[in-house]
C-alpha positions in Angstrom: 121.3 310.9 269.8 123.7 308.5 269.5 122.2 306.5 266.3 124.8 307.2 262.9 123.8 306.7 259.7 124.8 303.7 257.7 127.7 305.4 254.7 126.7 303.4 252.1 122.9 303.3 251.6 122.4 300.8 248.3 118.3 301.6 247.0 118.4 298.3 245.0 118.8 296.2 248.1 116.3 297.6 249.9 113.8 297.8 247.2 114.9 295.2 244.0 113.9 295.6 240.8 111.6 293.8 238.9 110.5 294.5 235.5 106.9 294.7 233.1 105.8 291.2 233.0 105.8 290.5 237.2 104.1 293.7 237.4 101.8 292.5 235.2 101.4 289.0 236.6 100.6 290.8 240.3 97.7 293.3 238.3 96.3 290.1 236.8 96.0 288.2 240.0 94.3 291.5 242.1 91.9 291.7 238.2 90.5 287.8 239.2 89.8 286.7 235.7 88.7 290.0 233.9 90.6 290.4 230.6 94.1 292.9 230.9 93.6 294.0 228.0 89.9 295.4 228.4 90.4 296.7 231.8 93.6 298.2 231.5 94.9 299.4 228.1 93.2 302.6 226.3 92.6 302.6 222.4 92.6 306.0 221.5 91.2 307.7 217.9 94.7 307.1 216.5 94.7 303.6 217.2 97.2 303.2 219.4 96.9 301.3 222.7 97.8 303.1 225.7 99.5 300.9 228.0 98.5 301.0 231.6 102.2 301.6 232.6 105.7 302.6 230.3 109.3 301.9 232.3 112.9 301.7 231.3 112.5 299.1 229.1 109.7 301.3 226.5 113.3 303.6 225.6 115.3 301.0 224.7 114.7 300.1 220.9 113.8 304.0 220.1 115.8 304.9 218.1 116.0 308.8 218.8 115.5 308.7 222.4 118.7 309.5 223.5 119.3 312.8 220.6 120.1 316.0 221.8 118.4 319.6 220.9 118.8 320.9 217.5 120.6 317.5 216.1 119.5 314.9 213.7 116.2 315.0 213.5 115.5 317.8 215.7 113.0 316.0 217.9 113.9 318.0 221.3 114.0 321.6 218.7 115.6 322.9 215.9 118.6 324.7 218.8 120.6 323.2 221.2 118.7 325.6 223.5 115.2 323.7 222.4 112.4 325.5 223.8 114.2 327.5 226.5 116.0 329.4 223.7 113.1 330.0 221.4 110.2 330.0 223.9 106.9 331.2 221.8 105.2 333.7 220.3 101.9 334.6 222.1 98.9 335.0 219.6 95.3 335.5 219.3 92.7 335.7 216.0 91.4 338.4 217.1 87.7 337.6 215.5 85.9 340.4 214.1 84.5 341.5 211.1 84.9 345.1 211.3 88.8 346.1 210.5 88.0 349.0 213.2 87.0 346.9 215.9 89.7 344.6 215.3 92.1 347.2 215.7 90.2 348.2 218.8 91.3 344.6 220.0 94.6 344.2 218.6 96.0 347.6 220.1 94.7 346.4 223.4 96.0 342.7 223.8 99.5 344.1 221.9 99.8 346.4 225.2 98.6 343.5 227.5 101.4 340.7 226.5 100.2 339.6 223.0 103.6 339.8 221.1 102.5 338.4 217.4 99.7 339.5 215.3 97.4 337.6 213.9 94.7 338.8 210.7 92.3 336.4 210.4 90.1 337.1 207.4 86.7 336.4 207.0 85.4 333.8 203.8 85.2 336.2 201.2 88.7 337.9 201.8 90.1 334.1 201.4 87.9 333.8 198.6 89.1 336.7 196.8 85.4 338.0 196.9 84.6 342.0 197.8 82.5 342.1 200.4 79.8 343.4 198.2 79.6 340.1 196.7 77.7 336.8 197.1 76.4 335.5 200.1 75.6 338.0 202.7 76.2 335.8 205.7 79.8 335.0 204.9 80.7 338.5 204.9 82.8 338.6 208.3 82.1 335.2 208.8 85.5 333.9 210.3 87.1 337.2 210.6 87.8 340.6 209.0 86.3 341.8 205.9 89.0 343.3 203.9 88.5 344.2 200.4 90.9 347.3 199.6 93.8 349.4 201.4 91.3 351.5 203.4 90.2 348.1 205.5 93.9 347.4 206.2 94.0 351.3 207.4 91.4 350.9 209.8 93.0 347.1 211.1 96.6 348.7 211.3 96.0 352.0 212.2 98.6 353.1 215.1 100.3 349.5 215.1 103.6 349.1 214.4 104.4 345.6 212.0 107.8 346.2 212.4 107.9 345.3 216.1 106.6 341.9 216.1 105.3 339.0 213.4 102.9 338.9 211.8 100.7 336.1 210.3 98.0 335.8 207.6 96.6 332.9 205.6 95.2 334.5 202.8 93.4 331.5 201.2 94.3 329.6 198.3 96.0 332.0 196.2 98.1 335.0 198.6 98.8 337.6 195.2 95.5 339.6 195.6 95.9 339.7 199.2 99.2 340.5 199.5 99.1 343.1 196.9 97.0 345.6 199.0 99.2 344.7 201.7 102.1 346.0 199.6 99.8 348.8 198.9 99.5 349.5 202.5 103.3 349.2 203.4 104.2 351.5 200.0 101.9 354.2 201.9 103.3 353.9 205.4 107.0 354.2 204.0 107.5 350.3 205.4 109.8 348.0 203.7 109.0 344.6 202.8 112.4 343.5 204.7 111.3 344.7 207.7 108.2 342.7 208.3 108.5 339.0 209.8 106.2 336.3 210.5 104.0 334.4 207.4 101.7 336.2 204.7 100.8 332.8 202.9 98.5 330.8 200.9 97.5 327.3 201.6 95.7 325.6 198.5 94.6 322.2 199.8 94.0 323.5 203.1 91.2 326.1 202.0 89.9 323.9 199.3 88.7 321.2 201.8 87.5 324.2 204.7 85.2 325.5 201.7 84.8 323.1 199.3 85.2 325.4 196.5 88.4 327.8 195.3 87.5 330.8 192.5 90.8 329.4 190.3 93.0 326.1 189.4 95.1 325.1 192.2 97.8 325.1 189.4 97.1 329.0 189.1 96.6 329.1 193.0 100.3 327.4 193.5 102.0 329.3 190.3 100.7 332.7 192.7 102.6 331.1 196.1 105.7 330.2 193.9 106.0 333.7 192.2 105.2 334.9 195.8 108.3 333.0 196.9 110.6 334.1 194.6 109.6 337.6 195.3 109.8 337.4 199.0 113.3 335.9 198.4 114.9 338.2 196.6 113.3 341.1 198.8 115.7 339.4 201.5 112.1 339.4 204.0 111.4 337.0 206.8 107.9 336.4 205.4 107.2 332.6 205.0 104.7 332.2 202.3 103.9 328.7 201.8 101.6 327.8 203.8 100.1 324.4 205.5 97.4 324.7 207.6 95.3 321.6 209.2 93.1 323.5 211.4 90.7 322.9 209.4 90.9 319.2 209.8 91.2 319.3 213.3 87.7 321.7 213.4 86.2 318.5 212.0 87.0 316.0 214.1 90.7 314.9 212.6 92.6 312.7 215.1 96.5 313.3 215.2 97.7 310.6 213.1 95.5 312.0 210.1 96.4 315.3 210.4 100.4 314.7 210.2 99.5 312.1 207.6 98.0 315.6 205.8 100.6 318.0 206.5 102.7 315.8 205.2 101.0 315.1 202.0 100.4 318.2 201.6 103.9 319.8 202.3 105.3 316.7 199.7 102.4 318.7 197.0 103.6 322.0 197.6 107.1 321.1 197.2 106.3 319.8 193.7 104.2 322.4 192.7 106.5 325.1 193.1 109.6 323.1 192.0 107.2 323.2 188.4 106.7 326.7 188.8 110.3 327.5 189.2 110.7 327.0 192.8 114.1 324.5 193.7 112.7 322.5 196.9 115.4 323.7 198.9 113.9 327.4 199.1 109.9 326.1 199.2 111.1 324.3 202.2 112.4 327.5 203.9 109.3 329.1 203.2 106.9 326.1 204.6 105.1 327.4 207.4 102.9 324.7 209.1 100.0 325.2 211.6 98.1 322.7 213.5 94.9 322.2 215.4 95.4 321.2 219.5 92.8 318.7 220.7 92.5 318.7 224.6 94.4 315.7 224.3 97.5 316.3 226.5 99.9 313.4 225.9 98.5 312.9 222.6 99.2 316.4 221.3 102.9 316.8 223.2 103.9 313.9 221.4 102.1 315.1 217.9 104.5 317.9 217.7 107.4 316.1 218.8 106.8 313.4 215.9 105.9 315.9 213.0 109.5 316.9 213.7 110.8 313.5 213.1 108.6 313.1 210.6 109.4 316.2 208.5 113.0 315.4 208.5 112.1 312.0 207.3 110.3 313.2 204.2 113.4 316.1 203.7 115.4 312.6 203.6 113.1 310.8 201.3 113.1 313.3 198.9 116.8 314.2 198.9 116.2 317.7 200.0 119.4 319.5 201.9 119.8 321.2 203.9 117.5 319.6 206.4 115.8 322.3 208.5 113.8 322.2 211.5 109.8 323.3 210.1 108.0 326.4 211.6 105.0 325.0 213.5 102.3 327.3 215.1 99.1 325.8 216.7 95.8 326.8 217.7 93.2 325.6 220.0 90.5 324.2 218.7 86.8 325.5 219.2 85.9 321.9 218.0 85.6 320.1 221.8 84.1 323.6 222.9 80.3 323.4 224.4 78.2 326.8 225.2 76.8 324.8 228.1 79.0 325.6 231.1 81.2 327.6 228.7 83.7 328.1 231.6 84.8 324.8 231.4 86.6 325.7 227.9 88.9 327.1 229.8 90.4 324.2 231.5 90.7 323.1 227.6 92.3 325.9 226.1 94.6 325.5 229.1 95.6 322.2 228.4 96.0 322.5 224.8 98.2 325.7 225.5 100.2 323.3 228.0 100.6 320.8 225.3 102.1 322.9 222.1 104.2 324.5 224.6 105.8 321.3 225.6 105.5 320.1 222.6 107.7 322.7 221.5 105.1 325.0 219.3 106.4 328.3 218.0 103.7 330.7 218.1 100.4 329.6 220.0 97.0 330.8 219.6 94.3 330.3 222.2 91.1 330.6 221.8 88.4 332.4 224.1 85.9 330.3 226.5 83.1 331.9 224.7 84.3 331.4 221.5 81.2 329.6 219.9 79.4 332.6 220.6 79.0 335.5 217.7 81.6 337.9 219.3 84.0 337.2 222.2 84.0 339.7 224.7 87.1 341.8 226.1 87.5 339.6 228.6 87.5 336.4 226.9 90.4 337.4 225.0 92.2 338.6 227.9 91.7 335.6 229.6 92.7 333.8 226.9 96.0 335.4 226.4 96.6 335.2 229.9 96.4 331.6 229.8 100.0 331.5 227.7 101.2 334.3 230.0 100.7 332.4 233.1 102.1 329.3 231.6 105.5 331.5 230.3 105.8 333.8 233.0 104.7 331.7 236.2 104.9 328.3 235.3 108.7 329.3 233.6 107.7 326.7 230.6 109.7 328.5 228.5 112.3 327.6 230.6 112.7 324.1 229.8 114.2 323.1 227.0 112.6 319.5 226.1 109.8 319.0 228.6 108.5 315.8 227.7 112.3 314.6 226.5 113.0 311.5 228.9 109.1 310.3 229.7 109.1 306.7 228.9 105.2 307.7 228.2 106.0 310.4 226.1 109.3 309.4 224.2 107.3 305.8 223.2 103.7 307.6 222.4 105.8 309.8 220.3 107.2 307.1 218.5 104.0 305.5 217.8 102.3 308.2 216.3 105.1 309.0 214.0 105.0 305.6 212.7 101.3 305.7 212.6 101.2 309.2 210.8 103.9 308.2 208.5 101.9 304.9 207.0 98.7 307.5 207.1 100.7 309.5 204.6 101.7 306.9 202.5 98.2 305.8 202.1 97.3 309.4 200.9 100.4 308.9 198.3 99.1 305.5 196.8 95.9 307.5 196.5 97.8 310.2 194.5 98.6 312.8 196.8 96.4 315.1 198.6 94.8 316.3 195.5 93.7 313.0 194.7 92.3 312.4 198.6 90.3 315.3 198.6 88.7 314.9 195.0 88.2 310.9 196.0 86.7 311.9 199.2 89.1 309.6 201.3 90.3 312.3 203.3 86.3 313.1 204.5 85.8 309.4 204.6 88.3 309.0 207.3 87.7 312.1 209.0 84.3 311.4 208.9 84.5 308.0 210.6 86.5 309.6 213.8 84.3 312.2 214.0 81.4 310.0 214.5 83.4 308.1 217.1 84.2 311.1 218.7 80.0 311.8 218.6 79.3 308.4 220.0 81.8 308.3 222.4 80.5 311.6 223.8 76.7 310.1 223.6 77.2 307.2 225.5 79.4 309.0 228.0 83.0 306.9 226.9 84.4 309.8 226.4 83.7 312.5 229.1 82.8 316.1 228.2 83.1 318.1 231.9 79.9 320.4 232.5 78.3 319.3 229.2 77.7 314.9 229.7 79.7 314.7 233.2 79.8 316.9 236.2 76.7 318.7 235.3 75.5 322.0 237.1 71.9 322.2 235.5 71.0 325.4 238.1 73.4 327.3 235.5 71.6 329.0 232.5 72.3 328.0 229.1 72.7 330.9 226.8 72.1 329.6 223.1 75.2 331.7 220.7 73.7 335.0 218.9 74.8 334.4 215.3 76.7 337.3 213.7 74.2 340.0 212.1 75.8 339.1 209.0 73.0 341.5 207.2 74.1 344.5 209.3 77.7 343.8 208.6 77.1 343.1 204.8 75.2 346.5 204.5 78.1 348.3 206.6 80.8 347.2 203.8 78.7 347.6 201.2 77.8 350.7 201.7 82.0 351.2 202.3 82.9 349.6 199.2 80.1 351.7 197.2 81.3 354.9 198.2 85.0 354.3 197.5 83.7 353.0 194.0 81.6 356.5 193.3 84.3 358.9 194.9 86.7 358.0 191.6 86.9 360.6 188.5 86.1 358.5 185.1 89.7 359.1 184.4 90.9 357.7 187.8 88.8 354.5 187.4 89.9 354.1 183.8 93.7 354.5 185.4 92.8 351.6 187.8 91.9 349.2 184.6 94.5 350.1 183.1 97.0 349.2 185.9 94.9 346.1 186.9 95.3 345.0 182.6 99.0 346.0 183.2 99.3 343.6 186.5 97.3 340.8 184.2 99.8 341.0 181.4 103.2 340.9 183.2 104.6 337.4 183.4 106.8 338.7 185.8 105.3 337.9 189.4 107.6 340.9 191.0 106.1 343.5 188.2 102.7 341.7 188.6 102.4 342.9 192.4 104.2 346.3 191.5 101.1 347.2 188.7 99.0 345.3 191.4 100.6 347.3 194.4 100.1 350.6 192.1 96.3 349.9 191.5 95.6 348.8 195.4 97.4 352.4 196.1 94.4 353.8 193.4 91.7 352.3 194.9 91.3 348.8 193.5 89.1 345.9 195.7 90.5 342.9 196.6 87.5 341.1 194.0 89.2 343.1 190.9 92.6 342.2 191.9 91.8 338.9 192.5 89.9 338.1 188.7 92.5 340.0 187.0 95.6 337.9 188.5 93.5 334.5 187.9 93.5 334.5 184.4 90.8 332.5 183.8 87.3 332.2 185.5 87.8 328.4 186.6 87.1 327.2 189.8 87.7 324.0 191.5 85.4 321.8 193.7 85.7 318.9 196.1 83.1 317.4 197.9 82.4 319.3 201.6 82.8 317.5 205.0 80.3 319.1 207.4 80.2 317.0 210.8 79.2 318.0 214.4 80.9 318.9 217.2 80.6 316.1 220.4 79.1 318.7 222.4 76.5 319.8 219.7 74.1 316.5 220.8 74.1 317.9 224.3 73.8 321.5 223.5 70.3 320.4 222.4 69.0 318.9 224.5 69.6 321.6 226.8 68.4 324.2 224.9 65.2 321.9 224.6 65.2 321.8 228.6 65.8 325.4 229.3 62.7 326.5 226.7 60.7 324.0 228.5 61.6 325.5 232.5 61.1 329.2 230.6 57.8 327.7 229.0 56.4 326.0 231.9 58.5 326.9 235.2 60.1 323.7 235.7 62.5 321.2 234.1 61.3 317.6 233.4 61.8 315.7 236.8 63.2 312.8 236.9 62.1 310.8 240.2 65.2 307.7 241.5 63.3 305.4 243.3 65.3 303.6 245.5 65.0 300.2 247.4 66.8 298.5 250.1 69.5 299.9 252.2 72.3 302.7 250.7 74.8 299.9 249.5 72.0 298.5 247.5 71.1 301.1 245.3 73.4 304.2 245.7 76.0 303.4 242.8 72.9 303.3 240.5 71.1 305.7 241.9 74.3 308.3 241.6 75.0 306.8 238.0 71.4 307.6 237.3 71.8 311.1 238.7 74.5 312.1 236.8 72.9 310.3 233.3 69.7 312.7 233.6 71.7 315.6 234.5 73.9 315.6 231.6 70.5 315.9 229.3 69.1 319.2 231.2 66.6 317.3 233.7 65.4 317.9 237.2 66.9 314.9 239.6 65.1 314.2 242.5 66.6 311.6 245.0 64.1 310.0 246.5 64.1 308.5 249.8 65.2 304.5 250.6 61.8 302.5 250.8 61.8 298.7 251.4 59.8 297.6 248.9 58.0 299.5 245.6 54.6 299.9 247.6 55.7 302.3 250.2 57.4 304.5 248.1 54.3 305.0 245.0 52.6 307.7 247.0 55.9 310.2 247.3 57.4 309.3 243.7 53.7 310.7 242.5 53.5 313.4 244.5 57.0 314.7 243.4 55.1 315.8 240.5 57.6 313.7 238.3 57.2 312.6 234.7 60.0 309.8 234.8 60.9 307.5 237.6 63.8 305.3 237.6 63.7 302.4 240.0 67.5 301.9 241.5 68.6 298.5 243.0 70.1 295.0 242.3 69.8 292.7 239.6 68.7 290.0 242.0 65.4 292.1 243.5 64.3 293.2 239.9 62.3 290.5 239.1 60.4 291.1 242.6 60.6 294.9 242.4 60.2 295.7 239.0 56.2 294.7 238.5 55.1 295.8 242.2 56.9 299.3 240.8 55.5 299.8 237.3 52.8 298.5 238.6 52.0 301.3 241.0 53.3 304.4 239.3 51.2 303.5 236.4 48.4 303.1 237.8 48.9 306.2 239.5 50.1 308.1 236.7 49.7 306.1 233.2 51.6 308.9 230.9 54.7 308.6 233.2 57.8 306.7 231.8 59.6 304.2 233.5 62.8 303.7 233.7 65.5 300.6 235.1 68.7 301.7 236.5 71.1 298.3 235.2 70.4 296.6 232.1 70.2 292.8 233.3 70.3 290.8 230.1 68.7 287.4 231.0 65.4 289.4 232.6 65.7 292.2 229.8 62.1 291.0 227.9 60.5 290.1 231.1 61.0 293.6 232.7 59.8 295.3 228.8 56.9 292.9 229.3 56.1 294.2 232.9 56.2 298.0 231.7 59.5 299.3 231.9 59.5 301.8 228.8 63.7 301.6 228.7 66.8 300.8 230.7 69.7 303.3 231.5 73.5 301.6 231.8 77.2 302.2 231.1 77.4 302.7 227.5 73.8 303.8 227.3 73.1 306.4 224.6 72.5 309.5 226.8 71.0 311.8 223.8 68.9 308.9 222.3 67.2 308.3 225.6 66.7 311.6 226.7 65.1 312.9 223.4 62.8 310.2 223.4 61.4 311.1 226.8 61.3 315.1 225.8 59.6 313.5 222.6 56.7 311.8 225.1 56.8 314.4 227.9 56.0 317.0 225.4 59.3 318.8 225.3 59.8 321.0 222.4 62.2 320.6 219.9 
């Protein structure tokens, strides 16, 4: 071969450059009239328009696109490692109500890769309720029933908290809590010192999750600032100020509003304990932040890039030094879960994980596919935790140090949503702060409106829900959750909780009261938990604690956001279909009559396949007939309850009375249904018989219910 390679090779010669606008110009001419804007750019929850394409040009007034790791205001990470020298803590909330079978779960992912613990406790515990007390079903309900040292016994028991963090959000107020958790250490022989992670309480956070806290949020945030000081001077790693939005996120929050939160609420805590004694620089260090992930991929990378930015913004605005880079956990939310074609939620834990790594998330919780069921299973868990394994130790994430640093998509989306989140939190200020929001009901008011959105979206098919409005596999069973026995459970600890009340002398439960006044009296948080610590060690419930180191029996209320999750509309429907096949062997069938040859009526017919589908029905693709009469005989036959006549807009006004005509007359309880929703001849084809039309943006749940409703489908 006697051919040589030219030396110099110059790329821009061969292939020039051209920039946004000529692109655009060329996409315009191949869209032939239809609007740019509505073909091509995305709105999101957030409000931001997606653009369609992001080059060169996106970075160039950003202003902290060209930063490094662990400078100014640690965008790429707090180290000039970023993420490859911090990686991530793998977690899981291990959900169960019994400390024993918690433990059962804990040892077992702790030896499978787990290397954090996480104690999630159940209502009551955050409540600083016994188990004993109030309602029965929110014993357990959201995860471990503790009420004295014992249940921290049976949780811990062979674990070692010295060998890896651990986190707990103990409610509003952390001193009852954390007092039996003293307890527990004191009879171990562990040192405070020695235990990392975050034992924290999170006022704002649980007051809109359960619309009612058993004390002032003054007394709730004097408890995390005596807390503070403690921890501080014990020289531990514990953070103990926490800020948690997952509970936002479980209702529907989009990413703007729940930076905008954190935000306000981190700018509330700061105050709060700087009047409790607290200087800002040291409530800082303590702040411990943990978000919700929505299956949004870019969206959520660049949320945790920008609460970064953001967070040393506000350190800025307030005049707090030194700036610091905040501790951010995440955890995947069971919000855009389904139970139909639970399987699925795996491919959305999996991206969410993906996203908080990249984002640059220190610990990461992932919850199990078949977590909208009473109890996840062994395997669940596993899987889940393998999910973050997989993406550490095969995928080598937590080898990269910045992986969305440089993406002109990433980089500007980022930008966006800091400025977006940072005028959300201003409008929370003008409102008074976070306290003011929740009390006004703003913060439910906007929640509310994107979670609605979100509902729409989901019901019309905008926004696509694989296995559950899309992509449907009705042959798979739906299994409908098992709620917790929350009566079994309540009698369980109960039962616990009376014995260990019985089992005491008269003069060792007058010893308890005694240490419990003592705790009450001190002013002193450090001899507070030491009188607390010494009547935990005696036997004292989390409940007695928890009035005595209130001081008063006040309780403070905001008005409760409860809103559906998108899949929840499907879910029934479902569940309506699968009692129906149990009921009567068969799902309601839904015949597509189709006219004319394949290019004529397969895009309606497929589109009208995959609308029934998603609402639990029987699809039966009938064969191509040329005209309405020769098909009447097999669409009856098919034993059907709906037919859908599939074709063009120009034969409906010829097809549409020859077809209700027939099937009516045939059948006159059947329902009729047009494929394409042809404006001008809308009336004309009512007046013929058609009982409702099925189109893009059609509301799949509305429709569907109403023909359960006349097929006799019940609810």
């Amino acid at each position: 071969m006697n051919e040589k390679l030219s030396q110099k090779i110059i790329l821009r010669e061969l292939f020039p450059t051209t920039d946004f606008e000529n692109w655009k110009q060329m996409v315009e001419a191949d869209l032939k009239g239809a609007p740019f804007e509505k073909k091509l750019i995305t709105k999101t929850y957030e409000g931001i328009d997606l653009q369609p394409l992001y080059t060169t040009e996106s970075l160039e007034n950003l202003p902290a696109a060209d930063q490094f790791p662990g400078l100014l205001n640690f965008l790429r990470g707090s180290t000039a490692g970023g993420s490859a020298a911090e990686g991530w803590l793998i977690a899981q909330s291990l959900l169960h109500p019994l400390a024993e079978e918690y433990n059962a779960l804990l040892l077992n992912a702790l030896n499978k890769g787990q290397n954090a613990i996480i104690l999630p406790l159940d209502v009551k515990t955050r409540s600083g309720l016994d188990a004993d007390y109030g309602s029965v079903e929110l014993t357990g309900a959201g995860g471990v029933s503790v009420s004295g040292i014992g249940s921290l016994t049976r949780a811990f028991k062979d674990v070692d908290l010295t060998a890896c963090p651990i986190f707990i959000n103990t409610g509003a107020a952390p001193l009852a809590f954390f007092s039996i958790f003293s307890a527990w250490l004191k009879k171990n022989g562990k040192e405070l010192s020695g235990i990392n992670g975050a034992i924290y309480g999170d006022p704002t956070g649980t007051l809109f999750e359960l619309g009612k806290i058993h004390l002032t949020l003054d007394e709730a945030y004097k408890q995390i600032a005596g807390l503070t000081q403690l921890i501080t001077k014990e020289c531990s790693n514990l953070k103990t100020a926490g800020i948690d939005t997952t509970p936002y996120a479980e209702k529907g929050a989009n990413s703007v509003q729940e930076l905008g939160i954190a935000l306000a609420s981190a700018v509330e805590m700061i105050l709060q304990l700087k009047k409790h004694g607290v200087e800002p620089e040291k409530t800082v260090l303590q702040l411990f932040f943990r978000f919700g992930i929505s299956t949004n991929l870019f969206m959520e990378i660049a949320k945790f890039r920008a609460f970064r930015i953001l967070f040393s913004e506000l350190l800025k605005q307030m005049d707090i030094k030194p700036e610091v880079s905040p501790k951010i956990a995440a955890k995947t939310t069971g919000y855009y879960h389904s139970f139909v074609d639970p399987f699925v939620n795996l491919l959305r834990v999996t991206t969410g994980a993906f996203s908080a790594v990249a984002g640059g998330v220190s610990v990461i919780e992932t919850t199990p596919y078949d977590s909208l069921f009473a109890q996840s299973d062994e395997f669940s868990n596993r899987v889940a935790r393998n999910t973050q394994l997989i993406l550490s130790e095969e995928s080598h994430l937590n080898h990269v140090t910045d992986p969305g640093g440089g993406s002109y998509y990433i980089e500007t989306l980022t930008n966006e949503i800091a400025n977006k989140a940072w005028a959300y939190f201003r409008e929370i200020e003008e409102e008074g702060g976070i306290v003011a929001a929740l009390h006004s009901g703003k913060i439910n008011n906007d929640i509310a409106a994107v979670a609605e959105k979100r509902i729409k979206d989901a019901a019309t098919r905008k926004a696509v829900l694989v296995g559950v409005n899309s992509y449907v596999n009705v042959k798979e069973a739906v299994k409908a959750p098992k709620p917790l026995d929350s009566a079994a459970v309540y009698k369980r600890r109960a039962d616990e909780l009376q014995k260990l009340r019985v089992q005491g002398s008269p003069e060792h439960n007058r010893e308890i009261l005694i240490k419990l006044q003592e705790a009450a009296d001190e002013n002193n948080t450090e001899l507070t938990v030491e009188k607390a610590t010494e009547a935990a060690l005696l036997g004292a419930t989390l409940g007695e604690l928890f009035n005595h180191l209130k001081g008063s029996s006040d309780t403070t209320e905001v008005p409760a956001l409860q809103v559906a999750r998108p899949a929840e509309q499907f879910e029934n429907l479902h569940l309506r279909a699968a009692a129906h096949l149990a009921k009567t062997g068969d799902r309601i069938k839904v015949y597509l009559f189709t006219v004319g040859p394949v290019k004529q009526y397969k895009a309606r017919a497929d589109f009208s396949r995959g609308f029934f589908e998603a609402g639990g029905c029987r699809v039966i693709y009938g064969n191509s007939v040329n005209s309405p009469a020769e098909g009447i005989d097999a669409a009856v036959a098919s034993g059907a309850e709906v037919f859908v006549l599939c074709s063009t807009d120009e034969t409906y006004p010829e097809l549409v009375p020859q077809f209700v005509s027939g099937i009516k007359t045939a059948k006159p309880d059947a329902v009729t249904i047009l494929a394409g929703y042809p404006k001008d001849q809308v009336e004309a084809h009512k007046a013929a018989g058609i009982d409702d039309f099925i189109f893009l943006g059609a509301n799949v749940v509305d429709i569907i219910s109403q023909i359960f409703d006349k097929t006799g489908v019940e609810k």
